[in-house]
Backbone bond lengths (Angstrom), bond angles and torsions (degrees), N, CA, C in turn:
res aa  C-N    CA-C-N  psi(-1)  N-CA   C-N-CA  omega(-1)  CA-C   N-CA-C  phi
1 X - - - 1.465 - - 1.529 110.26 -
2 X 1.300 114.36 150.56 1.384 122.00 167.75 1.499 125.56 -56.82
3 X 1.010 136.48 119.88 1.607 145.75 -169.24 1.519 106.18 -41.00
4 X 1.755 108.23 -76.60 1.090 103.08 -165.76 1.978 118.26 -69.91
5 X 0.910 82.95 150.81 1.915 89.62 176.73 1.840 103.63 -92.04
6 X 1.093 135.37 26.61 1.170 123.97 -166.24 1.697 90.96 -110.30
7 X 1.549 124.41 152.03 1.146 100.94 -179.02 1.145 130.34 -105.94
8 X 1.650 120.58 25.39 0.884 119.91 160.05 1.555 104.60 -90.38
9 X 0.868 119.35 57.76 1.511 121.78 177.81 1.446 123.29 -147.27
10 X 1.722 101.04 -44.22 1.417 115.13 175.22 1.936 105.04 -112.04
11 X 0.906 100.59 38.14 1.597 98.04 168.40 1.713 86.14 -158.31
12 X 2.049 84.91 126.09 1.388 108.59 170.59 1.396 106.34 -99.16
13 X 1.837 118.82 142.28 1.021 152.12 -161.44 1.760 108.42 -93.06
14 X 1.147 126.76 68.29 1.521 124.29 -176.37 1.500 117.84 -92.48
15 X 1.522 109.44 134.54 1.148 127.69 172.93 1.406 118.34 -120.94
16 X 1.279 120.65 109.09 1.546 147.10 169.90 1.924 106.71 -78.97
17 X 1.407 90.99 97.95 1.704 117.53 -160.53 1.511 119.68 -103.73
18 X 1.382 136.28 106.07 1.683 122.00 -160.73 1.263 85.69 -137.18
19 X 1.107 118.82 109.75 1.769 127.25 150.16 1.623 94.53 65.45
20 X 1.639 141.01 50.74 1.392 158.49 -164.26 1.411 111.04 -103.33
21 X 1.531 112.98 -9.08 1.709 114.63 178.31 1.413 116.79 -25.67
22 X 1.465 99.77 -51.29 1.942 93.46 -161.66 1.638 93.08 -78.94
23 X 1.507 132.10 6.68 1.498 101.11 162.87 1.257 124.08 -129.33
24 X 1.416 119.81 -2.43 1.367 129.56 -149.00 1.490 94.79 -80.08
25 X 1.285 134.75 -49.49 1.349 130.46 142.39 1.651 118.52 15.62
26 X 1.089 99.46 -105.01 1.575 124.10 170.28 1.454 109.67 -40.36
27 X 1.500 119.00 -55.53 1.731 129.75 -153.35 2.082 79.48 -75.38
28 X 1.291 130.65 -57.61 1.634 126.30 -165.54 1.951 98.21 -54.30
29 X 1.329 99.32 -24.16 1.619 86.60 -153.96 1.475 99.16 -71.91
30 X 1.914 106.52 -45.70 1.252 107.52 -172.20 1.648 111.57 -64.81
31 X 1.689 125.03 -20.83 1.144 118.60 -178.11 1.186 113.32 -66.05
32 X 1.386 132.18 -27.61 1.394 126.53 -161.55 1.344 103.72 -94.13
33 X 1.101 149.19 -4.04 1.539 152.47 116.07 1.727 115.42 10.79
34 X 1.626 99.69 -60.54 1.505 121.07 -171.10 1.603 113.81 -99.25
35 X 1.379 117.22 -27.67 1.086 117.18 -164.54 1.697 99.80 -145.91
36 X 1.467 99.96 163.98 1.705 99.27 163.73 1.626 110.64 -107.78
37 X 1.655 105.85 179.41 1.193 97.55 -166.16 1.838 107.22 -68.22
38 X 1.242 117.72 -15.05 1.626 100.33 -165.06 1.627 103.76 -74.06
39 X 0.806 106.45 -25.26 1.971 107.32 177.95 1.948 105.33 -90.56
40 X 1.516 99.53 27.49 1.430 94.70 176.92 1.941 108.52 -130.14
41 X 1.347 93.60 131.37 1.812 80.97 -164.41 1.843 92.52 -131.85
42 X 1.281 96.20 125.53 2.131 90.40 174.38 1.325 89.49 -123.06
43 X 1.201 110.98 153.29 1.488 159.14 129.33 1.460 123.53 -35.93
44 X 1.172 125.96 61.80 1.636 107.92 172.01 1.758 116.47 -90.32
45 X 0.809 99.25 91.15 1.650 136.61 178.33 1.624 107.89 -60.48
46 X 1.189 118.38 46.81 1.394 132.60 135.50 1.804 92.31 94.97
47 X 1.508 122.90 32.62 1.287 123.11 -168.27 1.402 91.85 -77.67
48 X 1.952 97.86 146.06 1.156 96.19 152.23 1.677 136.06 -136.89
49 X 2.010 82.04 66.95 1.613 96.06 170.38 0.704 98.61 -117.80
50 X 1.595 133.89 -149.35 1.420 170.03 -133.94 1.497 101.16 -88.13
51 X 1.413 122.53 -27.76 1.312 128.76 -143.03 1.506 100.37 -70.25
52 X 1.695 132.25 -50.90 1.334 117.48 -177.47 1.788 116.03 -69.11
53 X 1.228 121.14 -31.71 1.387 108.48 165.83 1.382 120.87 -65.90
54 X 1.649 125.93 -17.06 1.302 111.96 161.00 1.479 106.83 -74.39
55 X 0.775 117.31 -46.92 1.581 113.83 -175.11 1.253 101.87 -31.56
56 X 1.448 123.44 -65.66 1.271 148.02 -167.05 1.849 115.73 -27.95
57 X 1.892 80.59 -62.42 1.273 101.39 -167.36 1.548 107.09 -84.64
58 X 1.288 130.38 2.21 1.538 120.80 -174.75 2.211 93.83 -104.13
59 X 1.327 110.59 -12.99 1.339 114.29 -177.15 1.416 116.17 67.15
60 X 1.701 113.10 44.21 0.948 106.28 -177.80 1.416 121.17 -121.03
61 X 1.401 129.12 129.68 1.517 134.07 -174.66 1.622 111.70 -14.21
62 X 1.304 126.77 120.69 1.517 125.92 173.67 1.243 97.36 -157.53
63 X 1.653 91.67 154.15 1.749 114.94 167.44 1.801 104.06 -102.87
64 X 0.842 146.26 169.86 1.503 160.27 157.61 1.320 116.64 -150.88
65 X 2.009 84.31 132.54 1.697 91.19 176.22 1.240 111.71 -116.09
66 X 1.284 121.64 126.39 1.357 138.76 -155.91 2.113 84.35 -65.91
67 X 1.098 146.71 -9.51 1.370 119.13 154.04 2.190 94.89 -136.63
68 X 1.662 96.17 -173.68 1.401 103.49 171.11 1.384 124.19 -77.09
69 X 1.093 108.65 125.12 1.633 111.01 -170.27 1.856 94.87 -110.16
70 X 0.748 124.55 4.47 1.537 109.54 -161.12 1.301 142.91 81.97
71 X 1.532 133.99 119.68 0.884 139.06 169.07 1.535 122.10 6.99
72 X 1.721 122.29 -57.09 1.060 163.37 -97.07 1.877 101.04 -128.73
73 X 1.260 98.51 -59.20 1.522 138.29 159.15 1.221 118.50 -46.52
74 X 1.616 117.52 -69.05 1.159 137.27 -167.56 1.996 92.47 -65.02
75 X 1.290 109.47 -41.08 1.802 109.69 -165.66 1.662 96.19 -65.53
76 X 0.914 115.13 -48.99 1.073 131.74 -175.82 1.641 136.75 -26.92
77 X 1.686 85.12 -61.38 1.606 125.20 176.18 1.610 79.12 -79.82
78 X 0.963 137.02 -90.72 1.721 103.77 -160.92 1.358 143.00 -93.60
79 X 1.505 111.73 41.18 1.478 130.21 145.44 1.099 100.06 -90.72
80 X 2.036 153.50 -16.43 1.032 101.80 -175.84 1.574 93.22 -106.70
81 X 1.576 129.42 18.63 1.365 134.54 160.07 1.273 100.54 -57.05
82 X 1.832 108.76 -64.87 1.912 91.53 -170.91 1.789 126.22 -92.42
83 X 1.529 89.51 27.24 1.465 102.81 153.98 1.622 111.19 -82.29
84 X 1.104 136.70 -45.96 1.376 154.48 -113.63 2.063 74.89 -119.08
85 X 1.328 99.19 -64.76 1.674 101.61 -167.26 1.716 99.82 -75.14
86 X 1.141 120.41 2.86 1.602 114.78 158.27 1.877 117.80 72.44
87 X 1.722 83.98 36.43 1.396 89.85 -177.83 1.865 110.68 -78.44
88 X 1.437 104.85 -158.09 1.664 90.49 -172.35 1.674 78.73 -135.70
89 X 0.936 152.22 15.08 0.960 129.94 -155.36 1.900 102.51 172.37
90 X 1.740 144.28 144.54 1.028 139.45 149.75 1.483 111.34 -136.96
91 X 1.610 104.11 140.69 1.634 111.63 -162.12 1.757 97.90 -124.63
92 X 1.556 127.52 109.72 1.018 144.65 -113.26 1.863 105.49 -137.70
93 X 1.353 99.46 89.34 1.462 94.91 -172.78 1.433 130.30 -145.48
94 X 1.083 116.29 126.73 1.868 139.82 -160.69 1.691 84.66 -38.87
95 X 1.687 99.17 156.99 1.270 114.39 179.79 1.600 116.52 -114.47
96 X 1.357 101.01 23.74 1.503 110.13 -165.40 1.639 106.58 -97.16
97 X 1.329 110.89 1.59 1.806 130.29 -173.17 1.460 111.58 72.09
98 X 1.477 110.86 -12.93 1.799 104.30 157.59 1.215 132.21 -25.89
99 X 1.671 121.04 -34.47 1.170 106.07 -149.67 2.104 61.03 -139.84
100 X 1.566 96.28 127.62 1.353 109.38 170.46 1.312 139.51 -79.54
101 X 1.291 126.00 146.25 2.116 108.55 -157.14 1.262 96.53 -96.16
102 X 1.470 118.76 7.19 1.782 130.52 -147.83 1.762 77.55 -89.39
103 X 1.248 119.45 -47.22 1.652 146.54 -167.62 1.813 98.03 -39.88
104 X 1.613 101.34 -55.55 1.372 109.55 -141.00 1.243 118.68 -53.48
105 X 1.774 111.80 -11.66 1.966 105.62 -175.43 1.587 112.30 -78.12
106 X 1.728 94.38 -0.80 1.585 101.78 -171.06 1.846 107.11 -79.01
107 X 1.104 125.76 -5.13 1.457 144.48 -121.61 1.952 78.46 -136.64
108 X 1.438 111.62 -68.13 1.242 131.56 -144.65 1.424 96.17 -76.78
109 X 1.549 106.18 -32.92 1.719 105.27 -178.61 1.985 114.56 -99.02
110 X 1.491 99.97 22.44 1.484 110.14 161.96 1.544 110.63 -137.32
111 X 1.375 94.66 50.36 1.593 94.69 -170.39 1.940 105.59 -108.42
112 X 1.190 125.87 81.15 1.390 121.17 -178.10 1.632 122.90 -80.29
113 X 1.237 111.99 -24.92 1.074 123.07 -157.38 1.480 130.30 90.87
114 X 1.274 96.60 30.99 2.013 100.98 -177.33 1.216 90.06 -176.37
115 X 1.449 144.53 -1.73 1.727 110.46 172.18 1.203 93.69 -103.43
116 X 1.597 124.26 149.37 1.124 135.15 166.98 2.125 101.68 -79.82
117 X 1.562 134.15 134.47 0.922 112.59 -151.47 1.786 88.89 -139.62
118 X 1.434 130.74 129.21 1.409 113.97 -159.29 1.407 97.60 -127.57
119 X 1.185 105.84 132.74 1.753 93.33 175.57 1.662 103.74 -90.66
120 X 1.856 83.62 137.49 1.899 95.29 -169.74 1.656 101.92 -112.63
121 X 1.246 118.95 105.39 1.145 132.53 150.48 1.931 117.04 -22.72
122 X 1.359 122.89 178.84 1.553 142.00 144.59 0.975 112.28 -60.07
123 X 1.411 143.52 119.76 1.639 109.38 -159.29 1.978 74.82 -141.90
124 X 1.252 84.57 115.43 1.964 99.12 -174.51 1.647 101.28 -155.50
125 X 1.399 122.49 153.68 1.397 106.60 167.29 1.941 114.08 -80.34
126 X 1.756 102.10 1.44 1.518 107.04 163.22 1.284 122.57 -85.62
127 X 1.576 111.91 3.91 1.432 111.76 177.00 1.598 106.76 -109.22
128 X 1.176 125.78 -10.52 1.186 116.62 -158.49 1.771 109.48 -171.17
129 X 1.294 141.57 127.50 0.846 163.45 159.54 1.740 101.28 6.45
130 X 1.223 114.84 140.56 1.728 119.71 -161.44 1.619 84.29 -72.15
131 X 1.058 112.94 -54.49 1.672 116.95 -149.63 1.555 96.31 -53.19
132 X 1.376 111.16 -65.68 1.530 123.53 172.36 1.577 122.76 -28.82
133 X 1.222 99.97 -52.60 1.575 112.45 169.56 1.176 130.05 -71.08
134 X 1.382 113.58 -30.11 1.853 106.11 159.65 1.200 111.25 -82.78
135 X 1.305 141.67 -41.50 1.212 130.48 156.78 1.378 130.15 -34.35
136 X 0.965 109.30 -52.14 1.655 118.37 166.71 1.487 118.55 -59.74
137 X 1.545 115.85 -47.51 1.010 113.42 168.93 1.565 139.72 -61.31
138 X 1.666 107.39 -16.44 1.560 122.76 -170.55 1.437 82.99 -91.55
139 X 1.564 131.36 -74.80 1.266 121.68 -141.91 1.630 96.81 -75.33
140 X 1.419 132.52 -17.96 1.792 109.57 165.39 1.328 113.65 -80.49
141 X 1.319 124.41 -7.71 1.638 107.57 169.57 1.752 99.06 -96.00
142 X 1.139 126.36 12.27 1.342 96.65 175.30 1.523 93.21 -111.54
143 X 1.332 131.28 -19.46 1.319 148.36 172.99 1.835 107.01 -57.84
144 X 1.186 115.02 -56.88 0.954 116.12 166.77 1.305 134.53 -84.19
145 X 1.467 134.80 9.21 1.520 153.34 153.63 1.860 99.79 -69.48
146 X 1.133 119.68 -57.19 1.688 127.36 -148.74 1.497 83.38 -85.15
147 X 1.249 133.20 -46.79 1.576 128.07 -167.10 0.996 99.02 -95.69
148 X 1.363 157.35 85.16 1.887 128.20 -152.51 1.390 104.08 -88.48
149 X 1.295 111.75 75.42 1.401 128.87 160.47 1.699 100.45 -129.10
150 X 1.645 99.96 147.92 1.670 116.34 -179.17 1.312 93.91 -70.23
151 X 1.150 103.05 143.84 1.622 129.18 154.46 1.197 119.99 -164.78
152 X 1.343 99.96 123.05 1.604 115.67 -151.67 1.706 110.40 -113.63
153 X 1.696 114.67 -5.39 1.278 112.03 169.43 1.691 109.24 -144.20
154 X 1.186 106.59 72.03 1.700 108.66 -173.45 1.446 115.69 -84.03
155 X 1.260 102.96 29.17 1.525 124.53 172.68 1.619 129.72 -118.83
156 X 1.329 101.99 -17.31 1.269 126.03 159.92 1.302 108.72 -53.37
157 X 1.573 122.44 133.38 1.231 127.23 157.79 1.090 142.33 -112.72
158 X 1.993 100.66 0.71 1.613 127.60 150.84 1.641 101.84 -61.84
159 X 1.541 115.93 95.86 1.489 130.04 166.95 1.418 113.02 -122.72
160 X 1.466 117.20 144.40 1.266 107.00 143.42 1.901 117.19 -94.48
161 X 1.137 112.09 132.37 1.623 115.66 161.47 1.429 119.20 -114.98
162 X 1.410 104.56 137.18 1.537 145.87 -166.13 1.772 87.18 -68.15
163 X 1.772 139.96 126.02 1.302 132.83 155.13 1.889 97.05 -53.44
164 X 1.071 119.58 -22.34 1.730 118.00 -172.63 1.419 104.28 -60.50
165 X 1.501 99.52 -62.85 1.735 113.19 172.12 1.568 109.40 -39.19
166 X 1.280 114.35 -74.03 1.691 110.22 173.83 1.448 127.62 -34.87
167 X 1.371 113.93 -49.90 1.531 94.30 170.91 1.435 102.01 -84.71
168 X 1.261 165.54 -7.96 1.203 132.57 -168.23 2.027 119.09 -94.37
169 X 1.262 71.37 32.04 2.269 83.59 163.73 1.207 89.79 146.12
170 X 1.615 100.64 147.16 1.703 138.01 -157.56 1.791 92.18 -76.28
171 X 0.895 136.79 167.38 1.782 150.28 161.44 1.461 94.91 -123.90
172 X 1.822 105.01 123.97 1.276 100.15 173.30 1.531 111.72 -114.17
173 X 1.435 120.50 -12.20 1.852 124.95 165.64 1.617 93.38 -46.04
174 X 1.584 89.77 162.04 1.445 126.33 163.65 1.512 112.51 -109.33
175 X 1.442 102.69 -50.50 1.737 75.84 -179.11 0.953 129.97 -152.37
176 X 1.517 168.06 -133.59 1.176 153.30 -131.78 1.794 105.70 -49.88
177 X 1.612 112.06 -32.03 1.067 113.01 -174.59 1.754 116.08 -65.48
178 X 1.368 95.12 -23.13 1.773 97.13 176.66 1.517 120.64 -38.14
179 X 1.418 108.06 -56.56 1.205 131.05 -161.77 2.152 97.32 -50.69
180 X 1.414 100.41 -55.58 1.769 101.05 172.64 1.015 114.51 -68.67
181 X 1.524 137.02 -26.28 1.542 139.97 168.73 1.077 108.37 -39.25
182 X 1.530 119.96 -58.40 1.504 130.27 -169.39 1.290 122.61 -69.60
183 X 1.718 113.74 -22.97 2.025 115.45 -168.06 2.015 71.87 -93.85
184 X 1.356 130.68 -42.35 1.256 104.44 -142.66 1.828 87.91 -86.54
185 X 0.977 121.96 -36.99 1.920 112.45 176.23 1.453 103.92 -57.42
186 X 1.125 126.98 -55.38 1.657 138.36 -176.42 1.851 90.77 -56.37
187 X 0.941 141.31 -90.55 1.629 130.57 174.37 1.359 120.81 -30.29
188 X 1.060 114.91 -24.37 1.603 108.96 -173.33 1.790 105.97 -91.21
189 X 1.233 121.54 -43.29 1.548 119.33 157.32 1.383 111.39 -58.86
190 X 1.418 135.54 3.33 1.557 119.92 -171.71 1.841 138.02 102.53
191 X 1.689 93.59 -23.23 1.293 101.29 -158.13 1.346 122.14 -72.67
192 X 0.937 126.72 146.59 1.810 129.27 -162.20 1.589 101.27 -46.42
193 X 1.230 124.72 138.50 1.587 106.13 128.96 1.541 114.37 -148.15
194 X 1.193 113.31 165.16 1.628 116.57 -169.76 1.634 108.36 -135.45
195 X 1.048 124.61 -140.64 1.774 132.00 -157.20 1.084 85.62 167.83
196 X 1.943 97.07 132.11 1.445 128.18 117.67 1.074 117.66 -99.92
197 X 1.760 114.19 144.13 1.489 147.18 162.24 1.910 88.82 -41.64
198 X 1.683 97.82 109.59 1.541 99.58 142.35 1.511 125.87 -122.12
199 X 1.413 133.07 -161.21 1.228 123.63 -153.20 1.802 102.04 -98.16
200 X 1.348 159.37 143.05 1.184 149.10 176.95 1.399 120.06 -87.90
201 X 0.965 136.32 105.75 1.346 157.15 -126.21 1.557 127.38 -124.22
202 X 1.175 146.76 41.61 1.263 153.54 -178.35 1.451 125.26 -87.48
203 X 1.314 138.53 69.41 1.069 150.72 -172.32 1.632 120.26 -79.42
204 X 1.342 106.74 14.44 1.413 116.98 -144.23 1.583 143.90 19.67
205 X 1.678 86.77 40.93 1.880 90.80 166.42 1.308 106.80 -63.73
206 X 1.419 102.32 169.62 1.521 113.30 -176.48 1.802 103.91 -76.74
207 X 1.417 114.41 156.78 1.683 106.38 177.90 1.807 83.66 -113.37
208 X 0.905 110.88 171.19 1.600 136.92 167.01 1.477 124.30 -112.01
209 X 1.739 106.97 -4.61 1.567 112.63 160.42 1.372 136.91 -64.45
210 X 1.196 140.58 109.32 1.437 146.80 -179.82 1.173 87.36 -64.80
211 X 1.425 154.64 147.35 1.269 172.79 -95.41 1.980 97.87 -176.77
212 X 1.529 87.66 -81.35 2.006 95.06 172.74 1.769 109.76 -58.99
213 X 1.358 92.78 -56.66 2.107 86.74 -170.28 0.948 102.63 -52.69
214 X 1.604 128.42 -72.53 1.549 125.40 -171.73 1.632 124.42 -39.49
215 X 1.161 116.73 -27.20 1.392 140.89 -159.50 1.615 93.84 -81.50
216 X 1.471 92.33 -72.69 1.788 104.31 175.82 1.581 102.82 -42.98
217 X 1.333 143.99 -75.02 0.875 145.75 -164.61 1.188 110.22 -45.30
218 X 1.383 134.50 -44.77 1.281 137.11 174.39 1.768 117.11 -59.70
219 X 1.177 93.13 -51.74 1.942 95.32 158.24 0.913 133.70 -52.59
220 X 1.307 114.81 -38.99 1.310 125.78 175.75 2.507 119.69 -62.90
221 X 1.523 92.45 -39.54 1.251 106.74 152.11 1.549 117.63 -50.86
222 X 1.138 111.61 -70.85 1.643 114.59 -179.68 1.752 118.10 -35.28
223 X 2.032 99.63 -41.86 1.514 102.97 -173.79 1.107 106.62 -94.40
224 X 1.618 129.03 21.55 1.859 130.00 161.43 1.427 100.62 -101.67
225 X 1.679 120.17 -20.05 1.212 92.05 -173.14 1.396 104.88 -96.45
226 X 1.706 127.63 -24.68 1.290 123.12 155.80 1.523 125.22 -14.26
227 X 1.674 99.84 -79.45 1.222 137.72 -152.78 1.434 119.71 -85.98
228 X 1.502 105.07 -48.71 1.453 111.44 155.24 0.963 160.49 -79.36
C-alpha cells in the first residue's frame, strides 16, 4: 500500500480518453494543479488523433490500446492498474472538460475508503440534452429501487470508487454500460454510496453514448439478475 493516507496520494486520478486531442491539453494542465503526474493514469482508448502524442509529450502515466475498446474497457484496464499499484481508492473522470478538475478536492475530502461517492449534476431535461436525461433518468430509478439507496445521476462518470468496491464482484460490460454495472452490483450487495453537487456541463462536445443500446444493455443486466 501507499504510505501516505492523504488522498491525494492514495487515490489514483483516471481518465478514460477516445479521440480527446482538442482537450487533453488544457484538461492535464488544470489536473496537475491538484495532483502530480504519478497519481495520474489516462486511457487512450484506441484514438486516432493527436491524443497519444500528447500524452507523450506532457509525460504522463498511460496505457494505449492500439484500437477502441470502449468506454467500459478503458475503466476497467485502470481499476485493475490501481488495484495492482495498491491504491485505496480511484476518482474517475471524462476528458472532454465536462466534468471539472477545479471539482476534484470536493471528491478528495469524502474519500474514506468505503463510500462509493458520485458526482450528481442538475439533472432536468432543462439542464441537459432530452436523450441524456431519459437515459439517466430510467437507469437511476431502477438503480436506486434494487439498492434502495437515491441515486440521482448514475450516468455521471465524475465518481469516486472505494479499491474495496473493486474487488468485491467482477464487471463484465465494456462500455458506457459499465459505469451502471457498478452503482447497480455495488447497491445490490449493500454498499454505501452518496453525491457531491458538481457543476452541469454541456459545451456541445460530441458524447459517444447510444442512448437505446446502452440503455438496452443495462436492462438487459437487471433481467439476469432477476431471472438468472
Amino acid at each position: 500500500m501507499l504510505k501516505s493516507a492523504s488522498a491525494e496520494c492514495s487515490t489514483l486520478v483516471l481518465v478514460p480518453a477516445f479521440n480527446a486531442a482538442a482537450h487533453l491539453p488544457e484538461l492535464l494542465e488544470r489536473l496537475r494543479r491538484y495532483l502530480c503526474n504519478e497519481h495520474l493514469l489516462v486511457i487512450n482508448d484506441g484514438s486516432t488523433d493527436a491524443s497519444l502524442d500528447i500524452l507523450r509529450r506532457y509525460e504522463v502515466n498511460y496505457i494505449s490500446f492500439p484500437q477502441n475498446r470502449g468506454k467500459g474497457a478503458a475503466l476497467a484496464a485502470g481499476f485493475s492498474y490501481a488495484l495492482q499499484k495498491g491504491y485505496r481508492s480511484v476518482l474517475t473522470i471524462d476528458a472532454d472538460l465536462q466534468h471539472l478538475p477545479e471539482e476534484i478536492p470536493r471528491f478528495f475530502a469524502r474519500d474514506d475508503g468505503r463510500t462509493i461517492v458520485v458526482g450528481t449534476r442538475i439533472i432536468s431535461p432543462a439542464s441537459m440534452p432530452f436523450e441524456r436525461w431519459l437515459t439517466n433518468y430510467l437507469t437511476s430509478l431502477i438503480i436506486s429501487i434494487f439498492s434502495t439507496q437515491r441515486v440521482r445521476d448514475s450516468q455521471s462518470g465524475f465518481r469516486l470508487i472505494p479499491a474495496t468496491v473493486l474487488r468485491a464482484f467482477r464487471l463484465s460490460t465494456a462500455d458506457y454500460d459499465l459505469e451502471s454495472e457498478l452503482l447497480f452490483k455495488a447497491g445490490g450487495l449493500g454498499l454505501v454510496m452518496d453525491e457531491v453537487a458538481i457543476s452541469t456541463v454541456y459545451s456541445g462536445t460530441r458524447s459517444y453514448i447510444d442512448p437505446v443500446t446502452d440503455t438496452l444493455r443495462f436492462i438487459r443486466q437487471i433481467w439476469r439478475r432477476i431471472w438468472m
